[in-house]
N, C-alpha and C positions, 0 to 999 in steps of 0.2 A: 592628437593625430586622427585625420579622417582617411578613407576606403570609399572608394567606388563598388558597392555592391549591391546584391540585394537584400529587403527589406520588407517585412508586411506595410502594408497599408491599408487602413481601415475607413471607410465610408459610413461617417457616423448618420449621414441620412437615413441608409438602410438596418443600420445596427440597435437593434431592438433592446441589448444587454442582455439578453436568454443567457449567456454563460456557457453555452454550448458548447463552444470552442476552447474552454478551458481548461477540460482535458490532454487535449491532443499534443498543447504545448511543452514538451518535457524540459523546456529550460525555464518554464514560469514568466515567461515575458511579457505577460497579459493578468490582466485584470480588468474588473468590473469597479466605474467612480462614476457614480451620479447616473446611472443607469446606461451608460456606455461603455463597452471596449475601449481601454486604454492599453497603450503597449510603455511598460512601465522605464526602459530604457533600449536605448539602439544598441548598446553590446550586446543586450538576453538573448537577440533574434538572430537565428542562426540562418535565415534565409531560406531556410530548405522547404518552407509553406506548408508544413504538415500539417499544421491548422486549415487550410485551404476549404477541404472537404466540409469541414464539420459544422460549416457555417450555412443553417436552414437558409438567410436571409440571403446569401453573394455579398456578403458585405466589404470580406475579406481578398485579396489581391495582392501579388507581390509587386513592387515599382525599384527601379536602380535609381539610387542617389546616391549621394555623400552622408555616410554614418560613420560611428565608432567601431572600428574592427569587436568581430564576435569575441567574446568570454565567457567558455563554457562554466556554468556553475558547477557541475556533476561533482567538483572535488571538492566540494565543500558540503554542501547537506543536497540530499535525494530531493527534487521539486514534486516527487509523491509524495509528501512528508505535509503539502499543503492540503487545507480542509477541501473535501472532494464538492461535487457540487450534482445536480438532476438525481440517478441511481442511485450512482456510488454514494453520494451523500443518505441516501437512507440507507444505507446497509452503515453508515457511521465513519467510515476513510476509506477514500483508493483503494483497494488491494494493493499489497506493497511486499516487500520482500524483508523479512526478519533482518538481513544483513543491511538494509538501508535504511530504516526508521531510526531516526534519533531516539534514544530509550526516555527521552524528558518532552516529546511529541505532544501539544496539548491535546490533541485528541486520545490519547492513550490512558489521561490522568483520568483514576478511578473509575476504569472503564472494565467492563463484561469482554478479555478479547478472545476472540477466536483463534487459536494454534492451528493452523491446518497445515496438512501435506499438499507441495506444491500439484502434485498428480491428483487431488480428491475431487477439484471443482472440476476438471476435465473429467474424471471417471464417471460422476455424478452428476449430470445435466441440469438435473434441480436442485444440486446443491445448495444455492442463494435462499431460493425457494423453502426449502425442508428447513436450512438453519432458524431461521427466523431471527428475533431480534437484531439490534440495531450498533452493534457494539464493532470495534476494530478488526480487519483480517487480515490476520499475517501470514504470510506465506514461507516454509522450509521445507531442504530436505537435508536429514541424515546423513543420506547417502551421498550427497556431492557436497556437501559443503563441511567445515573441517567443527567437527564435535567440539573441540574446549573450547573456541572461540564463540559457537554459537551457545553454550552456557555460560560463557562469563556474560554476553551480551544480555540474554535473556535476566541474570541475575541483576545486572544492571538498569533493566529494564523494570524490575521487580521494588528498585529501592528507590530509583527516582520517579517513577508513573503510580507507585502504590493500586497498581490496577483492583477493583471488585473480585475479579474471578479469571480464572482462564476456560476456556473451553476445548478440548484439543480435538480434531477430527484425523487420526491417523489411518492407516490403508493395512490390511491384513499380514501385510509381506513382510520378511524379518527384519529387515533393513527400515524399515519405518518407526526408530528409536525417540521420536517426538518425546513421551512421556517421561521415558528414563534422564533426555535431557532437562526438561521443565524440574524431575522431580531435582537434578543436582543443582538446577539453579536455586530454587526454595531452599535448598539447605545450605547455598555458599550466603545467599541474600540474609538466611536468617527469618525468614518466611513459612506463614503456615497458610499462605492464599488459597482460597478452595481452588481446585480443578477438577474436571469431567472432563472424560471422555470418550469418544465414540469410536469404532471400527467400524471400516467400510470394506468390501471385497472387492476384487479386480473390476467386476462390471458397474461400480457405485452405488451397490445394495448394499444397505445398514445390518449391518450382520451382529455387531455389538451395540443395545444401546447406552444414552448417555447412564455414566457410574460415576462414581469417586475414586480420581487416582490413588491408586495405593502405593508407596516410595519403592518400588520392583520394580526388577527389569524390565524393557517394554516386552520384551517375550511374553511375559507375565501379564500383561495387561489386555 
């Protein structure tokens, strides 16, 4: 069954395959073959041209034809979940959300990741900057999202990614339990993975630096 809608269209004249626009696409509809934008099927594209902008070249356009009605992928795996590509790719993945990364991620496996609190890189303008190395960023928080589920995840995460290390960057305020969660997931996983971690204060100054988690509350920490 076809639909009357609309649809990117890509002008492979102008399209240089920079990759630029691979971001933007949150249904993953696009890729890079042989050094061109490819739009990998007509259900991915949801029409809406949010790639539009991000293309240095004008390559990109939307046109109405006859395609396959849209099919969101969202309910199946996060399209952050793909290797990032320009920035984000040296910072090591996307930024993505602890609750959406598949915990068997290839980018995750035996990787340096960073724990962060979702408010650190917003309090911290140089956050990227100051972290340095090139390892995974996960983004949580404590405070809105439901505790058992994000340590069973995390533990999860711990048995099939076998990560290097965690790195945690948590935020001064009592509610930023990052630690105390990591430290339950190591011990449901069965885990002695190193961890560190940092404290930041309300304005993004490094007020603790990196240490060795120690299995204590995060009060404690």
């Amino acid at each position: 069954m076809s639909v009357h809608r609309a649809i990117i269209r890509i002008d492979e004249e102008l399209c240089n395959g920079c990759g630029a626009c691979l971001p933007s696409c949150a249904e993953g509809a696009l890729r890079i073959e042989n050094g061109k934008l490819r739009l990998i099927a007509d259900k991915l594209c949801d029409g809406l041209g949010a790639c539009l902008g991000s293309c240095p070249r004008g390559a990109l356009s939307l046109e109405l034809r006859e395609a396959a009605p849209f099919e969101d992928p969202a309910a199946s795996v996060c399209p952050s979940a793909r290797p990032a590509s320009g920035e984000a790719a040296a910072r090591g993945a996307w930024p993505i959300k602890l609750a959406l990364v598949p915990p068997d991620a290839p980018f995750l496996q035996g990787a340096d990741i960073f724990l962060t609190a979702d408010c650190a890189p917003g309090a911290c303008t140089s956050f990227h900057a100051r972290r340095g190395g090139s390892g995974p960023l996960l983004l949580c928080c404590p405070r809105l999202e439901d505790r058992q589920t994000m340590t069973q995840r995390l533990a999860a995460l711990i048995r099939a990614a076998n990560p290097a290390s965690f790195i945690i960057t948590r935020m001064e305020v009592p509610c930023c339990g990052i630690p105390e969660l990591l430290a339950a997931a190591r011990r449901e996983a069965g885990s002695d993975i190193p961890v560190s971690v940092v404290m930041l204060d309300r304005s993004g100054n490094e007020i603790r630096a990196l240490q060795p988690l120690r299995d204590k509350p995060a009060s404690d920490i």
